[in-house]
FIKOLZA-1660 file (N, C-alpha, C; in steps of 0.1 Angstrom, whole numbers, plus 5000, padded with zeros to 4 digits):
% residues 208
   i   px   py   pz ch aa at
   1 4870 4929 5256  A  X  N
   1 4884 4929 5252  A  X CA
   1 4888 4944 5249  A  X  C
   2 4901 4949 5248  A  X  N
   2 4906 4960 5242  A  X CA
   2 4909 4959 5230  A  X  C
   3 4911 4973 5228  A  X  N
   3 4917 4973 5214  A  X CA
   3 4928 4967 5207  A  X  C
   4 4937 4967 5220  A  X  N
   4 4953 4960 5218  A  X CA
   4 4948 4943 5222  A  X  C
   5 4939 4939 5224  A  X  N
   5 4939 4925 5226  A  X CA
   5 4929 4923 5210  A  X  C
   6 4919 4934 5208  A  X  N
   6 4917 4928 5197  A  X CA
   6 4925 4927 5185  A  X  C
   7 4933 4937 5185  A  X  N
   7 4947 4939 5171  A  X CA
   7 4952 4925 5177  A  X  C
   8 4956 4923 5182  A  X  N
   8 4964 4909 5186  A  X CA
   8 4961 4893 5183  A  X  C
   9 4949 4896 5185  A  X  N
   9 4937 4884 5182  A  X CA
   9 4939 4883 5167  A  X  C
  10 4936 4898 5163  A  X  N
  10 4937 4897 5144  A  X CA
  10 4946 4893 5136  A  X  C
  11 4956 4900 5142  A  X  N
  11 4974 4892 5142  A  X CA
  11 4973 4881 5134  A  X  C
  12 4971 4873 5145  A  X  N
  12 4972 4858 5148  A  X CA
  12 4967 4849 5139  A  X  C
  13 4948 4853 5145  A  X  N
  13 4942 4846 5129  A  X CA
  13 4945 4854 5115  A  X  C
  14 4950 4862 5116  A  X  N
  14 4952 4864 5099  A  X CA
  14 4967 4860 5097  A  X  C
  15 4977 4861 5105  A  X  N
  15 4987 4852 5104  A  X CA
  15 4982 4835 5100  A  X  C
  16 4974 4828 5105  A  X  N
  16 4976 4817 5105  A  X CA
  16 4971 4811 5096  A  X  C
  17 4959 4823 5089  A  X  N
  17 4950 4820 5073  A  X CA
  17 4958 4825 5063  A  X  C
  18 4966 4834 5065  A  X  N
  18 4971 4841 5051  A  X CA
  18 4989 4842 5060  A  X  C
  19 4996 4827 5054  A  X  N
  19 5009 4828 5063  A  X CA
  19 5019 4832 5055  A  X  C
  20 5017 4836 5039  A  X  N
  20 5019 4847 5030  A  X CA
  20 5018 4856 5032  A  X  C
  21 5022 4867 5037  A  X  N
  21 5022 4880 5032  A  X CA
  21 5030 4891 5026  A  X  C
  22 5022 4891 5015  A  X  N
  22 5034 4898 5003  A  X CA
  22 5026 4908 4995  A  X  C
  23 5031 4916 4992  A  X  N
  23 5027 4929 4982  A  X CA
  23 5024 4923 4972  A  X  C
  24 5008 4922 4966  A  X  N
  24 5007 4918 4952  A  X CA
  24 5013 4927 4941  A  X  C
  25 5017 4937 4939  A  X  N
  25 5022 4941 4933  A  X CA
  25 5046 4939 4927  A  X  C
  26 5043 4936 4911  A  X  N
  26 5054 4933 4909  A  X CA
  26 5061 4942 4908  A  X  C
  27 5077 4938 4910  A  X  N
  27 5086 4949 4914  A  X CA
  27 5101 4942 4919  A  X  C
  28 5109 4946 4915  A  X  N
  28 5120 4942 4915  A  X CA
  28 5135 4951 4924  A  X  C
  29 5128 4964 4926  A  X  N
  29 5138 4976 4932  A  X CA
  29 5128 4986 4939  A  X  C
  30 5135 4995 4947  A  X  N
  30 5127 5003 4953  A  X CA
  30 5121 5012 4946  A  X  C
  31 5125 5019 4931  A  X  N
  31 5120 5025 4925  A  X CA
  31 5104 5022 4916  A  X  C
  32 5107 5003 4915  A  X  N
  32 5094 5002 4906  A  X CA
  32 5088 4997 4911  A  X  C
  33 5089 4995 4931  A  X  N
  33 5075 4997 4940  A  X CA
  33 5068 5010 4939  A  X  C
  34 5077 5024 4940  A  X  N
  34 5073 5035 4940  A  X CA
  34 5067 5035 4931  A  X  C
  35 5067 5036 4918  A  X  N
  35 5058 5035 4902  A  X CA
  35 5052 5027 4902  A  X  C
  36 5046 5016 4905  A  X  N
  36 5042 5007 4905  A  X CA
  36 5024 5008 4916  A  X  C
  37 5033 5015 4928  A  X  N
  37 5021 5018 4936  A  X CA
  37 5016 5036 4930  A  X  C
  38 5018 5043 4926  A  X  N
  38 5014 5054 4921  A  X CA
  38 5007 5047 4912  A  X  C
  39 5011 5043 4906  A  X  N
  39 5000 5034 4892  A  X CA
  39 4987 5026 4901  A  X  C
  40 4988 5027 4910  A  X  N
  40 4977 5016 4912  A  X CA
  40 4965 5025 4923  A  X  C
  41 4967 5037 4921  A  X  N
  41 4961 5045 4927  A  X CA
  41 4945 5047 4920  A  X  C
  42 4935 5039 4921  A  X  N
  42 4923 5037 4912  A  X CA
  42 4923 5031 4904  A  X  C
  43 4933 5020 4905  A  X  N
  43 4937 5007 4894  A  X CA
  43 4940 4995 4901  A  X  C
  44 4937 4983 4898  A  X  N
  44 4939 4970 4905  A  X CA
  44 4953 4969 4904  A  X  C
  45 4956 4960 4915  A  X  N
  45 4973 4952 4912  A  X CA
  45 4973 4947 4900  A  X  C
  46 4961 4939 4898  A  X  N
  46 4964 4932 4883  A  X CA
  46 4966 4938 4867  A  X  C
  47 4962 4949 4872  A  X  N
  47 4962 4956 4856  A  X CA
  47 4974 4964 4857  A  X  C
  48 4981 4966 4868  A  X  N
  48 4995 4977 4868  A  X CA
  48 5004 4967 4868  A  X  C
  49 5005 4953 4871  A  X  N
  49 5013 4945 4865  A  X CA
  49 5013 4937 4855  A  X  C
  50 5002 4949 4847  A  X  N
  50 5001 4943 4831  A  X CA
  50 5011 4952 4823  A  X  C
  51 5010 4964 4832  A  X  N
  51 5016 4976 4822  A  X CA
  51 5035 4976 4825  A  X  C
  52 5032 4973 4839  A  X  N
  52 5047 4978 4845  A  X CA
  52 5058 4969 4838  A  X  C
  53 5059 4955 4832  A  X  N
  53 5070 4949 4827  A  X CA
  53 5077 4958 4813  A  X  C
  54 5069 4966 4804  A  X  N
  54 5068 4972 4794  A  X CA
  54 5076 4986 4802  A  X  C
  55 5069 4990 4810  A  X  N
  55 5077 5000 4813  A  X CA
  55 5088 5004 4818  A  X  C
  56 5090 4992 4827  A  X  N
  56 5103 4993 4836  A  X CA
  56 5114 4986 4825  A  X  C
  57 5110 4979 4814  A  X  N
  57 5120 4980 4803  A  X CA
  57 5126 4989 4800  A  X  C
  58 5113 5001 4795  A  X  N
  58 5120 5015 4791  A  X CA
  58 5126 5023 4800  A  X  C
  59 5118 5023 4810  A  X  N
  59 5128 5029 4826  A  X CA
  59 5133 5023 4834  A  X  C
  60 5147 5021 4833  A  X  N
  60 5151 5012 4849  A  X CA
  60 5158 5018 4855  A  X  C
  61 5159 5035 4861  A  X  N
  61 5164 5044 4867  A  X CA
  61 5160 5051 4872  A  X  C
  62 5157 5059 4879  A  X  N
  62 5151 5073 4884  A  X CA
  62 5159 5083 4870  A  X  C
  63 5167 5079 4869  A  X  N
  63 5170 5094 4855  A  X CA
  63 5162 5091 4845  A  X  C
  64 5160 5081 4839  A  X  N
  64 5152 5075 4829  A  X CA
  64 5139 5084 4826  A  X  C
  65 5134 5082 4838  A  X  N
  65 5121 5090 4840  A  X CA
  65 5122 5104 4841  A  X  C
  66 5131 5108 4849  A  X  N
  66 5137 5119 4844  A  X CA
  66 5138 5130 4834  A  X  C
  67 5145 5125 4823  A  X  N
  67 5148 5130 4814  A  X CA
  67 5134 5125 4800  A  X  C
  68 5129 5120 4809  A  X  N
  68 5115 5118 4796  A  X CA
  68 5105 5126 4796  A  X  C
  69 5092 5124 4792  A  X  N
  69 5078 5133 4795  A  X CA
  69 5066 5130 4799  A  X  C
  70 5060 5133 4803  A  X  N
  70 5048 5128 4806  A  X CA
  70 5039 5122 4795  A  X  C
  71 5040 5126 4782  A  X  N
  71 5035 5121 4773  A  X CA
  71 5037 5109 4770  A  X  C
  72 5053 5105 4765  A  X  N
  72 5061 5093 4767  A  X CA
  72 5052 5085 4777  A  X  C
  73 5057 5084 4785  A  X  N
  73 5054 5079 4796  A  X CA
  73 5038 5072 4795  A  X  C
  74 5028 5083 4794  A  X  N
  74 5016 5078 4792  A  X CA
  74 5011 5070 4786  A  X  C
  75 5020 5065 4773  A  X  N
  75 5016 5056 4761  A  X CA
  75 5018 5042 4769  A  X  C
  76 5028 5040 4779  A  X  N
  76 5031 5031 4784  A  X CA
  76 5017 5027 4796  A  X  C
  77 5015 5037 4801  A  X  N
  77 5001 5035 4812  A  X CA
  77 4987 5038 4810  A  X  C
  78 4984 5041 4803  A  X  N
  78 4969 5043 4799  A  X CA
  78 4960 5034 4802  A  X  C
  79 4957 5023 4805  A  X  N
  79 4947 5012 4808  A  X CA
  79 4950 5015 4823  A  X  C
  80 4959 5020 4830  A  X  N
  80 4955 5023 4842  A  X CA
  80 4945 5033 4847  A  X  C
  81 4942 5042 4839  A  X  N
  81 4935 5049 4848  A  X CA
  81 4943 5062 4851  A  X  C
  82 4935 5077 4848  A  X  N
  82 4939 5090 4853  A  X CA
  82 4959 5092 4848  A  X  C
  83 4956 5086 4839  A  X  N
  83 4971 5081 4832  A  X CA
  83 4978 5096 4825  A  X  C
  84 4970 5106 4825  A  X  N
  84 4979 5119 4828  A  X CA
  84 4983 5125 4844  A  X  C
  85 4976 5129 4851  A  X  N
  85 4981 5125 4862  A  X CA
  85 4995 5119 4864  A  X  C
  86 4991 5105 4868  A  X  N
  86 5002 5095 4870  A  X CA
  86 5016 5102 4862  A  X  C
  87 5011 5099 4851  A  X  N
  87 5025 5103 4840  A  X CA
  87 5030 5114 4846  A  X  C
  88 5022 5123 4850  A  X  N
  88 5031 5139 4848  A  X CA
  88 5039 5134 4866  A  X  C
  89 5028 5129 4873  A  X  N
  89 5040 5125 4889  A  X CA
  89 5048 5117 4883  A  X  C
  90 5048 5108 4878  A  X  N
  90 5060 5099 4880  A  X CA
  90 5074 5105 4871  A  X  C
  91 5072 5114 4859  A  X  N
  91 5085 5123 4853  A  X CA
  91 5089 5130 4868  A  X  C
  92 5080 5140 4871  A  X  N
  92 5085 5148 4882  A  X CA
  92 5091 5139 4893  A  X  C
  93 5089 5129 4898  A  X  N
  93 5091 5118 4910  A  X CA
  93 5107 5117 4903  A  X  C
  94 5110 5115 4891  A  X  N
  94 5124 5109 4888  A  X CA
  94 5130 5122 4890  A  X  C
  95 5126 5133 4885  A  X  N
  95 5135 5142 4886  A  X CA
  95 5139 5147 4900  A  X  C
  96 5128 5145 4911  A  X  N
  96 5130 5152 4924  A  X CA
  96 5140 5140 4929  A  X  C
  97 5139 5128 4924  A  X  N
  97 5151 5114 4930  A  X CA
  97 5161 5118 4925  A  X  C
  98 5163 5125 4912  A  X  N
  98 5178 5126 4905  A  X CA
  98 5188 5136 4917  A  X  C
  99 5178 5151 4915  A  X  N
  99 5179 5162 4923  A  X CA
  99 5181 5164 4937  A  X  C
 100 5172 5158 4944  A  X  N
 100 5173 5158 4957  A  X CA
 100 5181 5146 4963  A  X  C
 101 5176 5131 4959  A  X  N
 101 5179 5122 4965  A  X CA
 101 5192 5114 4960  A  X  C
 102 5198 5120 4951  A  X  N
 102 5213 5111 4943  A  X CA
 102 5205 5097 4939  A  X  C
 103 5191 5102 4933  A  X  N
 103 5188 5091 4925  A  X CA
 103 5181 5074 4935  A  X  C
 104 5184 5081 4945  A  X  N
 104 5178 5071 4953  A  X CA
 104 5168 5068 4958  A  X  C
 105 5155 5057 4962  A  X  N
 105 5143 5061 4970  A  X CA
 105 5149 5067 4985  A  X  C
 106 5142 5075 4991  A  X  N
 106 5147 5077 5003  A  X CA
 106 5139 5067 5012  A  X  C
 107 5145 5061 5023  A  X  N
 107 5141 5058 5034  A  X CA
 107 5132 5063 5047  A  X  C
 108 5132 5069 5046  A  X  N
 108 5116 5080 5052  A  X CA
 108 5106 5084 5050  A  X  C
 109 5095 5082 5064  A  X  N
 109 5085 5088 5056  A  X CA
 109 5085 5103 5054  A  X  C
 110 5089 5107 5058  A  X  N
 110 5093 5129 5055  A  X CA
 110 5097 5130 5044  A  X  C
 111 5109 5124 5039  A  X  N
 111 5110 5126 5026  A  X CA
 111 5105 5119 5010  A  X  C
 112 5097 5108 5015  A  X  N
 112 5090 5102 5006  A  X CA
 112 5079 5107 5002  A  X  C
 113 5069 5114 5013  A  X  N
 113 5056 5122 5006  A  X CA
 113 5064 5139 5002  A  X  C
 114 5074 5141 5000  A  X  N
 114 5076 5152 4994  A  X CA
 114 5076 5145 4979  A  X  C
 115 5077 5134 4975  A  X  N
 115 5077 5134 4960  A  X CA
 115 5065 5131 4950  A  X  C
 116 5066 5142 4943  A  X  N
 116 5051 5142 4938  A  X CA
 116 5038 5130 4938  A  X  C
 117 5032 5133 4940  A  X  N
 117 5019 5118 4940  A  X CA
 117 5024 5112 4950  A  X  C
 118 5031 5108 4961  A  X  N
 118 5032 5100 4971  A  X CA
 118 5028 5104 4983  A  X  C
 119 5018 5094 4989  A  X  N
 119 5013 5098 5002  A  X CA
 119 5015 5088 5013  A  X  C
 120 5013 5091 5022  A  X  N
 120 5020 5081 5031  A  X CA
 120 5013 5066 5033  A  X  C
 121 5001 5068 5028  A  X  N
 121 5005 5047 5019  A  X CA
 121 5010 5044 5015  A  X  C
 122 5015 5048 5006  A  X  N
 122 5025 5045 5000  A  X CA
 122 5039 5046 5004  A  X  C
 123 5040 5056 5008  A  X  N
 123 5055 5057 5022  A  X CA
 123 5055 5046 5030  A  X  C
 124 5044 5046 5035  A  X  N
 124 5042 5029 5045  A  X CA
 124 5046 5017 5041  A  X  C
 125 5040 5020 5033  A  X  N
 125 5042 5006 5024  A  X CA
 125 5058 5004 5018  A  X  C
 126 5068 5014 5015  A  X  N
 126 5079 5014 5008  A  X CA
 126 5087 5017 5025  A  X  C
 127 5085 5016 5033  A  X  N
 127 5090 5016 5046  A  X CA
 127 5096 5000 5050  A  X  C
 128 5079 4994 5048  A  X  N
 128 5079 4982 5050  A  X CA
 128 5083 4974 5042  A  X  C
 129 5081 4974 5029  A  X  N
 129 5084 4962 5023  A  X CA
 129 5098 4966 5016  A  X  C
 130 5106 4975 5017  A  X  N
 130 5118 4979 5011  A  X CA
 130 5128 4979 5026  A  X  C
 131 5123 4987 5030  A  X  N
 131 5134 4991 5045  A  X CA
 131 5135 4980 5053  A  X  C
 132 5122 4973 5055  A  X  N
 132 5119 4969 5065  A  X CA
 132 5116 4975 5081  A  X  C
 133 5110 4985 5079  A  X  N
 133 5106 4990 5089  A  X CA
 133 5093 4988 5096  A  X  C
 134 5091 4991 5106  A  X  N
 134 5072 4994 5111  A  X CA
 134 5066 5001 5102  A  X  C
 135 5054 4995 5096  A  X  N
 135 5044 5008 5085  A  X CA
 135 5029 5002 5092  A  X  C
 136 5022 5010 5086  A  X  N
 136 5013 5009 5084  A  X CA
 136 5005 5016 5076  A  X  C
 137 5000 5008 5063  A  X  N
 137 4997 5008 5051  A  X CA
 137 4983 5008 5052  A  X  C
 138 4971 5020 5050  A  X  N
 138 4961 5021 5056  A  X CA
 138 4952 5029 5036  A  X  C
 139 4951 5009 5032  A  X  N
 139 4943 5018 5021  A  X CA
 139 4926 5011 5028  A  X  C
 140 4917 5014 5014  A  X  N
 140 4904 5010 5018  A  X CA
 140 4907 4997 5025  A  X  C
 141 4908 4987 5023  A  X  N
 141 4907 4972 5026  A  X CA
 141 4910 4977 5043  A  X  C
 142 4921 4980 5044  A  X  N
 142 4925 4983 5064  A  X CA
 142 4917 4995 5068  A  X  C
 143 4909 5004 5063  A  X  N
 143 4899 5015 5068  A  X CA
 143 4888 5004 5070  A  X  C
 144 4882 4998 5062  A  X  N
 144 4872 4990 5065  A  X CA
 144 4872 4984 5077  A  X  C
 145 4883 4974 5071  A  X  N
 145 4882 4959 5082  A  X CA
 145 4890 4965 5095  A  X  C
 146 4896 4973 5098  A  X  N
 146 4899 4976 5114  A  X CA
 146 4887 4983 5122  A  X  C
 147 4877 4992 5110  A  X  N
 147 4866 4994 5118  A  X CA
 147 4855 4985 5123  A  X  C
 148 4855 4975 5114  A  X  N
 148 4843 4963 5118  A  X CA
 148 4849 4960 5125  A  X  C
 149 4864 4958 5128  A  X  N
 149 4869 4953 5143  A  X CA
 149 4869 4960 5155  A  X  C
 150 4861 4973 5155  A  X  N
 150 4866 4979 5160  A  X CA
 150 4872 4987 5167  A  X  C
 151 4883 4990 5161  A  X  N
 151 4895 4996 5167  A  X CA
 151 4897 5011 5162  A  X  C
 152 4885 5015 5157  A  X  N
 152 4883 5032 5155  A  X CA
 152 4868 5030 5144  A  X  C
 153 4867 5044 5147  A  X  N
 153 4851 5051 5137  A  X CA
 153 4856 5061 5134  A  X  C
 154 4864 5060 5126  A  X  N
 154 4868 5073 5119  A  X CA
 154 4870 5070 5104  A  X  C
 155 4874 5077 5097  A  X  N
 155 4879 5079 5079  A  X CA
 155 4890 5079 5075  A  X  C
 156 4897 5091 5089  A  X  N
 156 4906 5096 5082  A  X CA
 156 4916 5089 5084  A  X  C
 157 4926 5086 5075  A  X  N
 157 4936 5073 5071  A  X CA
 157 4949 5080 5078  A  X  C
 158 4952 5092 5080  A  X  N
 158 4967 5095 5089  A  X CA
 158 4958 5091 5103  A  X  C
 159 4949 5098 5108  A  X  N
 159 4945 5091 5120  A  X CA
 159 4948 5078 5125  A  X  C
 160 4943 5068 5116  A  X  N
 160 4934 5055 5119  A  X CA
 160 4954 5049 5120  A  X  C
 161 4960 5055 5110  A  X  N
 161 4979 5048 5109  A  X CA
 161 4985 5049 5124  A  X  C
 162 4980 5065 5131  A  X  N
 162 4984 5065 5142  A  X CA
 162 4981 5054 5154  A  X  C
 163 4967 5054 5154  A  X  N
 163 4957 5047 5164  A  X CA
 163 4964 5033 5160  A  X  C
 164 4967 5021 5148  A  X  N
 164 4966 5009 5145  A  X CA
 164 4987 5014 5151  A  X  C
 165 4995 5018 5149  A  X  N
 165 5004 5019 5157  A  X CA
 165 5010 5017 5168  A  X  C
 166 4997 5024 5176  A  X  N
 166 4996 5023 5188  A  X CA
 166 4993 5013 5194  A  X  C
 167 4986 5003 5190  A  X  N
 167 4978 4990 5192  A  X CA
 167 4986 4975 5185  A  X  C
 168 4992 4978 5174  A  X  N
 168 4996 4969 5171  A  X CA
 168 5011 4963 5172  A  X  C
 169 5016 4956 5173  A  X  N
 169 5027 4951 5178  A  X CA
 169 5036 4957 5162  A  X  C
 170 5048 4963 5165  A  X  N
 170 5058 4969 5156  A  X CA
 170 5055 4959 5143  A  X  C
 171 5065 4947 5146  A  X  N
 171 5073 4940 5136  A  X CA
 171 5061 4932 5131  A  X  C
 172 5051 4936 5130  A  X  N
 172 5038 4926 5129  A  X CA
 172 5031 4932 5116  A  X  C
 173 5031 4945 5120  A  X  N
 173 5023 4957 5112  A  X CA
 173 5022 4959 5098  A  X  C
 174 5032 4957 5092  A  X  N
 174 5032 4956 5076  A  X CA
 174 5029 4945 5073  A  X  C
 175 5029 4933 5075  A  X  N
 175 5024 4921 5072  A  X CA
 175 5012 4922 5072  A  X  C
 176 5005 4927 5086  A  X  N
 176 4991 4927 5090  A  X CA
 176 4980 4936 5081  A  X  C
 177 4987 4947 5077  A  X  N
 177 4981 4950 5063  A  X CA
 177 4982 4945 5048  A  X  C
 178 4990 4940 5052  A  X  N
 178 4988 4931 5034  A  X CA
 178 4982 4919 5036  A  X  C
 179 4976 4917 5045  A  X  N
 179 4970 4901 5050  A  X CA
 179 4956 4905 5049  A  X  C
 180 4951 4919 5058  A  X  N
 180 4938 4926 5049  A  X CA
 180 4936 4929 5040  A  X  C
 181 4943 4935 5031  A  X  N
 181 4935 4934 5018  A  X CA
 181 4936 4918 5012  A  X  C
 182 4943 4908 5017  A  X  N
 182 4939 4897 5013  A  X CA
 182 4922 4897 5017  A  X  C
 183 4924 4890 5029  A  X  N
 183 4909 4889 5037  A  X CA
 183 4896 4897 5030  A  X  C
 184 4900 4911 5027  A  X  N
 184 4892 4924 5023  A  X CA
 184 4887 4922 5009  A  X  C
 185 4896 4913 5001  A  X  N
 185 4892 4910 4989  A  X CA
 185 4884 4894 4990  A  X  C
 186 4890 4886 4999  A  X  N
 186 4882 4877 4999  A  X CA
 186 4867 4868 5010  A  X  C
 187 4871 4880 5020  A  X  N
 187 4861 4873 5026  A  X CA
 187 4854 4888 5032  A  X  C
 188 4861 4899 5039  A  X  N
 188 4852 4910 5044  A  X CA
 188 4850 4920 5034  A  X  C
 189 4844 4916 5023  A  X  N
 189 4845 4927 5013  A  X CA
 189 4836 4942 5017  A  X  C
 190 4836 4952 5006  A  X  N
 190 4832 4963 5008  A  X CA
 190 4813 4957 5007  A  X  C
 191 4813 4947 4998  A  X  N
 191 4800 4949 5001  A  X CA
 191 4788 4941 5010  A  X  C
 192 4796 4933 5010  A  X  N
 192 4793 4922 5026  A  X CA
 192 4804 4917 5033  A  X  C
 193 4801 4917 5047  A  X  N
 193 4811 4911 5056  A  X CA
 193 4803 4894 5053  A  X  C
 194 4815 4883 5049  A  X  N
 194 4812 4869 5053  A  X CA
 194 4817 4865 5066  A  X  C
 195 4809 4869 5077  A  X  N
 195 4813 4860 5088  A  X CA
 195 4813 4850 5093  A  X  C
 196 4805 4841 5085  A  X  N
 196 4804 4828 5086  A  X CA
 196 4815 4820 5081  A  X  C
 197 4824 4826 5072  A  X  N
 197 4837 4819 5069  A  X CA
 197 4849 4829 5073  A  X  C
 198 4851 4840 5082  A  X  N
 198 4855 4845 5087  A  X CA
 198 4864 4842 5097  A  X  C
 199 4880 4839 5097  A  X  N
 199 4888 4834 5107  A  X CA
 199 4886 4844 5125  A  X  C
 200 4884 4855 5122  A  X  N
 200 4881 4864 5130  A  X CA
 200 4864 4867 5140  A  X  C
 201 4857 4859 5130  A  X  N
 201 4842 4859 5137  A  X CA
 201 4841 4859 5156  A  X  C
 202 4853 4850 5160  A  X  N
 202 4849 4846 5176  A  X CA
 202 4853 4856 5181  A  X  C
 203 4861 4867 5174  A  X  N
 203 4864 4879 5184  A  X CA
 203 4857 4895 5176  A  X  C
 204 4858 4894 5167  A  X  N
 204 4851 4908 5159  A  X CA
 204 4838 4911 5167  A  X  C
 205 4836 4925 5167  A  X  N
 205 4826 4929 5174  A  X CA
 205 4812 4933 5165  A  X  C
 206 4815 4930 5151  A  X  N
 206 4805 4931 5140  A  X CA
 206 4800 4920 5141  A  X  C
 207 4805 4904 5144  A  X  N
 207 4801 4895 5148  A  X CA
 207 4794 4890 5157  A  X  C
 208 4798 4899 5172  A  X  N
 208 4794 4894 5182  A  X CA
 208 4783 4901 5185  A  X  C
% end
């Protein structure tokens, strides 16, 4: 098979196992996906939707954050992880939304990784599940599981977004990565592939 028959195959069965697919992460606006995924950068979904209802109380604007500090800010995120960091992006993120964007998330990916801490995972991801655009959202879970499939032997994550682009059907694409990190957490994990309960076993080439 090819590579476009194997993306296709994967589709399908992960369509038909996981016929949910949704951003585990909570969020209500385009801004507290943005904050929300910056927080979850070496942090689980489940612990940034421990912190984020607390915070998106005190911030529900891009000015909000803004006109606050990183300090501030931190008291609210710390169980996340690298919580100076984060803090000091996500002040500067409001301010470059106030400044540049009339306070808006932008719709692109060009102008989404200019704002501090945002990389195009997360642009992908705020493509797709906000715009509704084609993304491709390329964290560990879809570096892994597209290479057991394989549809590349590479690392690097702007590469691998191009190549699964190419291969994968548009309107399919953001789904099909939130459907791996399902799978990635539950069945092909980092530290064993289960292919014995594997919807994908009859076509994967780790299988065959």
């Amino acid at each position: 098979m090819t590579k476009k028959q194997i993306a296709e195959k994967a589709v399908q069965a992960l369509k038909n196992e996981y016929p949910d697919a949704i951003c585990s992460l909570t969020y209500t606006d385009p801004l507290q996906l943005l904050v929300a995924t910056r927080l979850a950068a070496q942090c689980t979904d489940a612990r940034v939707n421990m912190v984020t209802p607390a915070l998106f109380e005190r911030y529900t604007c891009a000015k909000d954050f803004a006109d606050s500090t990183p300090e501030e800010v931190s008291e609210y995120i710390k169980s996340c992880g690298l919580y100076k960091t984060k803090s000091r992006d996500i002040v500067n993120l409001g301010k470059m939304l106030v400044e540049d964007f009339d306070s808006e998330v932008p719709d692109n990916i060009d102008d989404l990784i200019k704002l501090p801490g945002i990389g195009r995972k997360t642009a992908n991801l705020i493509m797709g599940d906000i715009y509704g655009k084609p993304a491709v959202v390329v964290d560990t879970h879809c570096i892994r599981l597209t290479k057991r499939l394989g549809l590349h032997n590479i690392k690097d994550a702007k590469k691998i977004e191009f190549i699964l682009r190419d291969i994968l059907p548009p309107e399919e694409s953001n789904d099909f990565c939130h459907r791996l990190v399902l799978h990635g957490r539950a069945v092909c994990t980092a530290r064993k592939a289960y292919c014995e309960k594997c919807c994908m076993s009859g076509f994967c080439p780790k299988k065959i």
